[in-house]
BAZA-677804 format. One line per 4 residues: number of its first residue (from 1); for each residue x, y, z of C-alpha. Coordinates in steps of 0.02 Angstrom, whole numbers, plus 50000, padded with zeros to 5 digits. Layout:
! residues N
NUM) X Y Z  ...
//
This chain:
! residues 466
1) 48168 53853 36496  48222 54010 36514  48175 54145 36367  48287 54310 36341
5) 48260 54457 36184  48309 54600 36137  48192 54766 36239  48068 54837 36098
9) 48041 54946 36005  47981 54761 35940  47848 54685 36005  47907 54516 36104
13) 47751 54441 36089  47735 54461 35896  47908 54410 35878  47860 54249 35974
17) 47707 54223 35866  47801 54245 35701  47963 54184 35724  47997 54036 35566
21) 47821 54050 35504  47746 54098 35351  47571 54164 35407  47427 54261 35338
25) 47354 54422 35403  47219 54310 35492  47327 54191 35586  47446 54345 35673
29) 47336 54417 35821  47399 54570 35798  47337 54732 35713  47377 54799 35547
33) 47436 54955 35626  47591 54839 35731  47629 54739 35584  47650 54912 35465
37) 47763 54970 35625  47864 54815 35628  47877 54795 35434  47932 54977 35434
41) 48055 54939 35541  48108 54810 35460  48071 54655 35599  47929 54593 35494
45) 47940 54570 35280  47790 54516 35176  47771 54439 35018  47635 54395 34904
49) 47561 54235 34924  47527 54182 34745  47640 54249 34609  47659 54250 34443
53) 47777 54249 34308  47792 54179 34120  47587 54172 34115  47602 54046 34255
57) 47571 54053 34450  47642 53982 34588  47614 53965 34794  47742 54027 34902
61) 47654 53938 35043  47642 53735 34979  47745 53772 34813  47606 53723 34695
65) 47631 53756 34506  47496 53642 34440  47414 53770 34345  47248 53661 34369
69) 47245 53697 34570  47244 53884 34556  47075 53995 34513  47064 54162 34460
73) 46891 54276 34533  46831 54455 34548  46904 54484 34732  46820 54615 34830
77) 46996 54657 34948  47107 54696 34792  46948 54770 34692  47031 54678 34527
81) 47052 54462 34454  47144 54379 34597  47205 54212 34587  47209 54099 34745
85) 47273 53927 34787  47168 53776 34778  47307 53667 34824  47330 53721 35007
89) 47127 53813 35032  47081 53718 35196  47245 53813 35299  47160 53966 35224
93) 47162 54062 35063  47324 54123 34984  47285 54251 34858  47385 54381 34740
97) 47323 54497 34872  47367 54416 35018  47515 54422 35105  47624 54302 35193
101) 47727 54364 35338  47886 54316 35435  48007 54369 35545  48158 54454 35500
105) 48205 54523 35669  48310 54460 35813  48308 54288 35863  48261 54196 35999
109) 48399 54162 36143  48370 54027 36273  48449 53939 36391  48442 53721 36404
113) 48469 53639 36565  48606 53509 36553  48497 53379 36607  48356 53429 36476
117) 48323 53222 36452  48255 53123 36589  48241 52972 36497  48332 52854 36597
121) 48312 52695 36493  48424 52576 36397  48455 52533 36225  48498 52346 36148
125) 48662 52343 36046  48566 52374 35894  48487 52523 35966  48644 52600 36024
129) 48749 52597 35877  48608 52690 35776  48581 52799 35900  48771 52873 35890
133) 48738 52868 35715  48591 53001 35732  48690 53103 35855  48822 53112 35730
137) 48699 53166 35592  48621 53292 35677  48775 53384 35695  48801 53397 35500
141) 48699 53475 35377  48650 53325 35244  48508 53178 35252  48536 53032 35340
145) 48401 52868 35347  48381 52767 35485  48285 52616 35434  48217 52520 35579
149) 48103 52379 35574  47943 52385 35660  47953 52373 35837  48146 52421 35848
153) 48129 52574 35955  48151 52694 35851  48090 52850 35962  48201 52784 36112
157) 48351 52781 35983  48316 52971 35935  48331 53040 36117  48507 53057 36141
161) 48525 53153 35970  48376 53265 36017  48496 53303 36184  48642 53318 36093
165) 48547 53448 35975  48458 53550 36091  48609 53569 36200  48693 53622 36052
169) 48565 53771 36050  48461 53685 35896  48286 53690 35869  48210 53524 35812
173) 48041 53462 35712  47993 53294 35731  47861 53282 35593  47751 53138 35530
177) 47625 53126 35392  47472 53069 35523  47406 53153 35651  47366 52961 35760
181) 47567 52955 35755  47599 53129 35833  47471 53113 35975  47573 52953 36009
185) 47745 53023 35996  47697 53184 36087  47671 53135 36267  47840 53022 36244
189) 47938 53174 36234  47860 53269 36327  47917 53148 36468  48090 53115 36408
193) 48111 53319 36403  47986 53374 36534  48123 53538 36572  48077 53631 36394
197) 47919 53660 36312  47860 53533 36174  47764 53610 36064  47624 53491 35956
201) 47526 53536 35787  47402 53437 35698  47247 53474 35616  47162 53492 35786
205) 47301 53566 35887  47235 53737 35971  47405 53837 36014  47498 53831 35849
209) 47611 53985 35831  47696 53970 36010  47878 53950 35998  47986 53797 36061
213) 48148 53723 36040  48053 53555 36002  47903 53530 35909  47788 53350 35860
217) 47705 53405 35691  47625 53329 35559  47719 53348 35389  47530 53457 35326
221) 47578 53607 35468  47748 53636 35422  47664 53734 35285  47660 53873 35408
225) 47862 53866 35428  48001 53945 35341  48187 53908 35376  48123 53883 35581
229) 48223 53739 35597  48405 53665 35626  48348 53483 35639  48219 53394 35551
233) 48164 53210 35605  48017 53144 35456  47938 52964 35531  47865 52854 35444
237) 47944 52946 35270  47850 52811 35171  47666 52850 35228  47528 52914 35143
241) 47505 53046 35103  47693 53101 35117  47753 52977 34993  47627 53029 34862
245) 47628 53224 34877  47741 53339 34830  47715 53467 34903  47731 53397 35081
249) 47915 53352 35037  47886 53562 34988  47847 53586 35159  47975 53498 35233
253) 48112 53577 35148  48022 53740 35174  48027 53738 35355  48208 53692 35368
257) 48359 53791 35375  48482 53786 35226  48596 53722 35352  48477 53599 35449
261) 48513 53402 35472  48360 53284 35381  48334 53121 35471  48213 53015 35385
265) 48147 52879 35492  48054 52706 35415  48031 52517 35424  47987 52534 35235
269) 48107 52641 35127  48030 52681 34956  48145 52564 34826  48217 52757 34770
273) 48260 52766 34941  48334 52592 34941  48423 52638 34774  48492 52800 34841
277) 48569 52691 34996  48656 52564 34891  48721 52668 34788  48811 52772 34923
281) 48728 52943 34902  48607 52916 35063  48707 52898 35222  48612 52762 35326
285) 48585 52643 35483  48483 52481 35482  48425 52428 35632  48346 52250 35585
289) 48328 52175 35742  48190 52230 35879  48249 52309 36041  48169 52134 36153
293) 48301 52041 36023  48153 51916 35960  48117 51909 35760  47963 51987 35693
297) 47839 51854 35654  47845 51812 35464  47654 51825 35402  47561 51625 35363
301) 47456 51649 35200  47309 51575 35212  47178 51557 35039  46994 51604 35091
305) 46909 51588 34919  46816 51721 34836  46795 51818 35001  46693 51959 34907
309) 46580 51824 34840  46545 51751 35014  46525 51928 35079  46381 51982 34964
313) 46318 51790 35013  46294 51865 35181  46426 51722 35220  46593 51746 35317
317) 46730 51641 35243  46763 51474 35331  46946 51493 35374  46909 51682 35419
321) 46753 51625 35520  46887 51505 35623  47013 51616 35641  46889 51744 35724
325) 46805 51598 35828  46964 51558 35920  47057 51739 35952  46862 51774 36019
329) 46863 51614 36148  47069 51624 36184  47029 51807 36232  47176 51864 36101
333) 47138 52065 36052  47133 52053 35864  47134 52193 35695  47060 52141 35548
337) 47112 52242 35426  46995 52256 35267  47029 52335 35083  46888 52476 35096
341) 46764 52549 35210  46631 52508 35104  46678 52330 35119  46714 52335 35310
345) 46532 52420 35339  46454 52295 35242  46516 52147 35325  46511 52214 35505
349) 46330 52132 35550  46404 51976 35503  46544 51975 35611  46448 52060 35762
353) 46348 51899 35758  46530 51797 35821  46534 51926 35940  46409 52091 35973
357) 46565 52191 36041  46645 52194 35885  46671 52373 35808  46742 52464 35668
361) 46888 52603 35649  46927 52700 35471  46992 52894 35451  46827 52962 35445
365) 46760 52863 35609  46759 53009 35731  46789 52897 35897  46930 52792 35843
369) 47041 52844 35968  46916 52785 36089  46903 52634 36010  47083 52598 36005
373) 47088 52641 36167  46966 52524 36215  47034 52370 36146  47206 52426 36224
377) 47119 52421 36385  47023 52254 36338  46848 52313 36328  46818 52268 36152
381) 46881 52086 36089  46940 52142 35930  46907 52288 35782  46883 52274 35590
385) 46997 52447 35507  47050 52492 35371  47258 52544 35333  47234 52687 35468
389) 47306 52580 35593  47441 52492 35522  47573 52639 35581  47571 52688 35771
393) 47473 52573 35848  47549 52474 36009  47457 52333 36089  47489 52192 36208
397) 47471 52019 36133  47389 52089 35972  47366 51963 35839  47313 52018 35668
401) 47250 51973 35498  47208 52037 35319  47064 52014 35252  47084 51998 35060
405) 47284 52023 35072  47314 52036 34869  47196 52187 34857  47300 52334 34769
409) 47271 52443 34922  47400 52323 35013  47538 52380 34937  47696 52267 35024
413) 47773 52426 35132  47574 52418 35196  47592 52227 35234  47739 52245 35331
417) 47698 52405 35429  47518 52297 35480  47626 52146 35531  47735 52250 35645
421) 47602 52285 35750  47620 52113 35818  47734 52069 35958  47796 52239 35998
425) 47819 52210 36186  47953 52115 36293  47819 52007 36405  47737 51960 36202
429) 47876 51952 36074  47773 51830 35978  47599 51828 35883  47521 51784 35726
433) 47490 51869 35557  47393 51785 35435  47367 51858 35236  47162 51813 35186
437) 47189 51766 34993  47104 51731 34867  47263 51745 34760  47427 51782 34814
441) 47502 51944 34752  47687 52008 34716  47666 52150 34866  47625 51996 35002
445) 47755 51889 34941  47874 52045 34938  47813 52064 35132  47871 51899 35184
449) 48035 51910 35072  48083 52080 35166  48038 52022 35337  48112 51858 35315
453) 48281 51954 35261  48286 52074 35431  48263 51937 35532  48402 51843 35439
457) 48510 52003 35457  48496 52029 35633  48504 51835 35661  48695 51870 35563
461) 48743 52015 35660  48685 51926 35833  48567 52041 35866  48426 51890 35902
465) 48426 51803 36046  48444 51608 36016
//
């Protein structure tokens, strides 16, 4: 990809740096003497981070107004009370005093090779007609949901519109609330669009103020951007912590263009969502079918008894104890997905007694990608987790099971993300998922009832192979 600017007297490098962010002093590699220059000049404004009005403050940065998250202290830059942001503190502290800057000078101009997308794969019917769908969406300006069922294909369907909009000379964010989901997606474009630079931010990411026409984020760094982009893809819209916090949905909206296209992607729409659809005032696609044209597998529910009970027994639940036994001798990788780390660590010694290789993965474990790697590769029979893995997680002839399936923390969006991880692939379409009860709940029945329903749908619309 070819870059072109304007000569100085701006700095090329600084415009590259700063181009649709929002960053503090710290975070610009530049000195205070080149940003006065540029600001002077009027390439670079600046505005106060935290600001006040009506005895109340509020963060330009995550958009914050819960007077509780902000804290006022005798600051030793501004000599005077400053109040900072608690709300967004770990991407650094936005003060009274501190400044925000962004680019107000010329933009960017590159050139895209025609044949920017070397993905040379197919899509099923179902694929297809979403996928002109998307293309058509990112040419407009409003929101538009695809809602895909686990294991549809969802990134494959989103190529041809990425194309269509970077040939159209529009820079795209495809954002997702977890960073496991954007190391995934990341090295998938990268292939499909090896002729441009892809650009990826997370938590751990080192470069993150290069500029690109395409960029894998997770929904916490688009903090840093302001009106960058002309296309914004959100995955998995209905994960944590996206669905529960405000001010990523902020962030999102920050980052985007008044005139930019919002694709929301999910297997789970929120029932606002849902409502929104029905009622005509969210434009959407349903893909219900998977792209191998086999139905998901509709969860078995299977009462354990008082599986806490047993557990403080030191005892592992018969039915659990057999289901275990017999993925273990068949040789079947397996997730068992538990309610709580404090519950998984407890019980661990017990189930490394069916089988020593057995390990655990939460969002605190620092070598789960290791781990998840290592069942992929089938070095490990099986691993106990928590929820971290029912999103983004592909693995052949993975069965699965919950252990304690009408625990609150399995809400029913959660129960059908954890059963699409089985039978993803065309060589195993099928598998098992089985709901450990000691009770059923609304959520799990609501999880059978919704996968029951695509399947029916795509079954209608012959979208299922017979």
């Amino acid at each position: 990809m070819k870059k072109t600017s304007i000569s100085p007297p701006y700095s090329p490098e600084l415009q590259n740096h700063l181009i649709g962010k929002h960053l503090l002093a710290f975070e610009i590699p530049f000195s205070q003497e080149i940003l006065t220059e540029h600001l002077k000049n009027g390439y670079v404004s600046e505005t106060c981070g935290v600001q006040s009005g009506n005895g109340s403050y509020h963060c330009v940065r995550c958009g914050n107004k819960d007077q509780t998250l902000f804290y006022t202290f005798p600051c030793k830059i501004c000599n005077q009370d400053c109040t900072y942001c608690r709300s967004c503190i770990m991407m650094g502290r936005v003060s009274e005093c501190a400044k925000l800057y962004r680019w107000t000078g010329p933009g960017i101009q590159y050139t895209i090779p025609d044949n920017v997308m070397r993905w040379t794969g197919t899509l099923s019917a179902g694929q297809q007609n979403a996928s002109d769908c998307v293309v058509e969406a990112v040419n407009g300006k409003d929101e538009f949901l695809v809602w895909a069922v686990c294991g549809a294909g969802k990134t494959e369907v989103l190529f041809p519109a990425i194309e269509a909009a970077l040939l159209a000379g529009k820079r795209i964010c495809l954002a997702t609330p977890r960073t496991d989901v954007v190391l995934e997606l990341s090295p998938r474009l990268k292939k499909a669009f090896p002729a441009i630079e892809v650009t990826t931010l997370h938590a751990g990411s080192e470069n993150r103020h290069g500029f690109s026409p395409l960029t894998v984020s997770t929904t916490h760094q688009l903090f840093r951007f302001i009106e960058a982009f002309d296309v914004i893809i959100v995955d998995e819209v209905d994960a944590f912590p996206y669905s529960m916090d405000d001010s990523l949905h902020y962030a999102v909206n920050k980052s985007k263009k008044v005139s930019a296209a919002t694709i929301y992607l999910t297997a789970t729409p929120s029932k606002s969502m849902r409502r929104l659809y029905r009622s005509g005032k969210l434009k959407a696609v349903i893909i219900p079918a998977r792209y191998h044209r086999q139905p998901i597998p509709v969860p078995e529910m299977k009462w354990s008894g008082n599986w806490q009970k047993l557990f403080l027994q030191q005892k592992i639940p018969s039915k659990i104890n057999a289901w275990v036994s017999e993925h273990l001798n068949q040789n079947i990788p397996f997730l068992l997905f538990f309610p709580s780390i404090r519950v998984m660590e407890q019980v661990l010694p017990l189930f490394q007694r069916l089988s020593p290789e057995l390990s655990i993965v939460h969002s605190r474990h620092p070598d789960r990608k290791e781990k998840v790697m290592a069942l992929r590769n089938g070095l490990v029979p099986g691993l106990l987790t928590t929820t971290i893995l029912e999103r983004g997680v592909t693995i052949e002839r993975l069965e699965v099971a919950v252990i304690g399936a009408e625990h609150e923390v399995f809400s029913d969006s959660a129960l059908v993300q954890i059963a699409g991880r089985v039978g993803r692939s065309f060589a195993n379409p099928s598998g098992t998922v089985t709901f450990f009860h000691y009770g059923k709940s609304e959520a799990m029945a609501e999880a059978v009832r919704h996968i029951q329903m695509m399947n029916k749908n795509a079954m209608k619309r012959g979208l299922l192979d017979e």
